[in-house]
C-alpha positions, 0 to 999 in steps of 0.5 A: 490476466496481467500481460496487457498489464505489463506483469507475470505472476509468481510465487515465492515460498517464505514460510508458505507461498507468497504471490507477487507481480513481476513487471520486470527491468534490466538486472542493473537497475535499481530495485522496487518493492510496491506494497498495498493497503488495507483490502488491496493487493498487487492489483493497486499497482496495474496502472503504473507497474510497467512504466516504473519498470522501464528504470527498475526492476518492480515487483508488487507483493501480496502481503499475508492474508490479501490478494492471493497470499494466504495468512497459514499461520504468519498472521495479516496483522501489521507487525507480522506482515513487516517481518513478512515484507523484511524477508521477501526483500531478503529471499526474493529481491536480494539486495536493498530496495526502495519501498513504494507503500500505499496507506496500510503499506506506507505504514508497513513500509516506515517499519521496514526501513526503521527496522532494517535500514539496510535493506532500505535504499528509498521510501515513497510513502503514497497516502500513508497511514499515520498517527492522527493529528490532534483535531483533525476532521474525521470522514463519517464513512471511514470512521463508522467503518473502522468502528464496525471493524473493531468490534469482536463478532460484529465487524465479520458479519457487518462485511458478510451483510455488505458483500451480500447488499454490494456484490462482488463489483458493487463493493469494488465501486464502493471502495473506489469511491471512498479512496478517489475523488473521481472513481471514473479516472481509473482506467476501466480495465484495471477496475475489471482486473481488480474485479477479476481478482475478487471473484476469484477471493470469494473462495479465500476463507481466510479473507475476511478474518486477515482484513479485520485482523490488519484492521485493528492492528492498523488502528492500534499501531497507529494510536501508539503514536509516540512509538510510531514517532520513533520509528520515523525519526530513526528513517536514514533512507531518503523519502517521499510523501505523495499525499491527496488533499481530498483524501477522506481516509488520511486527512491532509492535517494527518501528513502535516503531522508527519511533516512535523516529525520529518520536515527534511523529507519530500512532500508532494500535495495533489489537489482534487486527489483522493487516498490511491494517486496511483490508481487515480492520476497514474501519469501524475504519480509516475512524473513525481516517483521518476523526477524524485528518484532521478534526484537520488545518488547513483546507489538508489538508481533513477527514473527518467 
């Protein structure tokens, strides 16, 4: 399924199994983690997997509860999936990496690198999930869905009734179209490969339960935002941020906001972009990732 991708399927046992995408790169490159949002998996990363392994070693891990990575009692929520990433960096990578965190998993990544700065060489923070600025506007969409995802017992049955009006593609169209401007920029065969991997979610039990169980950890980790703050002022690691000007999920004010805590990080603004600049402009991201990283000391590693 993901050799024309460039990537091999694996698994690692840290305290049950864990999936990730191995796109591969020599031994004595530099080390990358990708991490996915909200709903995603190592599918986000198809579009640029194999070119960011031509100058590091890539692999793209499914957190608890998403992709093919089963909760069994390590839980999906935020902080969970934190210590979840802090391992696999520890069992499976072996040594520091730079994270490259989509939304959920940019924030999942800023409490990695607070947490266990050593285990950090680099940030790039895609979109991330931040604490919302004061009047920022709030799509209509996103903001009734994550209402829906907040109540008990109505946030499962609103995704049951969803799947069951959508579809398995239908959904996946839907969800492009919330997080691209253009949803037809993605390359059609990454869609079908993400296609693929939700057929094959159906038969997940624990699916719908770890979405809405990030879902409201997502929401409550974000409202702490003073928390939050401290977290990402006490960030040693180098960072980027690339960040859509038409995003509808993280508002263009909400990374102002971020700016203002860190003003010393790199910041990149795509106009006519969405939520997932990876998936949309893959060759874009790829420029931007590799100019960054080219630009770091030789501990880090570079990208051409």
């Amino acid at each position: 399924m993901y050799e024309p991708f460039g990537g091999t399927s694996r698994w690692a046992d840290i305290d049950g199994p864990v999936h990730y995408l191995d796109f591969g790169g020599s031994p004595d490159t530099p080390s990358m983690v990708l991490v996915h949002g909200l709903g995603g998996s190592h599918a986000n990363w198809l579009a640029v997997g194999a070119d960011l392994a031509r100058s590091a070693r890539v692999l793209a891990v499914d957190l608890a509860g998403f992709g093919r990575t089963p909760p069994l009692g390590r839980g999906s929520t935020v902080a969970a999936n934190r210590k979840l990433l802090g391992r696999f960096i520890d069992a499976v990578v072996g040594e520091p990496a730079v994270l490259v965190g989509n939304s959920m998993g940019g924030s999942i990544s800023i409490l990695q690198a607070a947490a266990e700065p050593e285990a950090t060489s680099g940030l790039v923070l895609v979109a991330p999930a931040v604490p919302r600025a004061v009047l920022a506007p709030m799509d209509t969409t996103v903001a009734r869905n994550f209402a829906m995802h907040a109540i008990p017992g109505v946030g499962s049955a609103w995704l049951r009734r969803r799947f069951m009006r959508l579809g398995v593609e239908g959904m996946a169209r839907d969800t492009l179209e919330l997080c691209c401007v253009d949803a037809d920029r993605v390359r059609t065969e990454v869609f079908d490969a993400g296609v693929a991997l939700r057929r094959e979610q159906i038969a997940m039990p624990w699916l719908r339960q770890s979405f809405l169980d990030a879902s409201r950890s997502l929401m409550a980790t974000l409202l702490r935002s003073w928390a939050f703050d401290a977290q990402v002022e006490s960030i040693t690691a180098p960072t980027l941020v690339i960040y859509g000007a038409e995003d509808r999920l993280v508002p263009e004010a909400n990374i102002e906001r971020l700016r203002g805590v860190r003003p010393d990080w790199d910041y990149e603004l795509l106009r006519d972009v969405g939520h997932v600049p990876q998936l949309e402009v893959p060759e874009l991201f790829l420029d931007l990732v590799g100019a960054w990283l080219a630009r770091l000391p030789a501990a880090t590693g570079s990208a051409g």
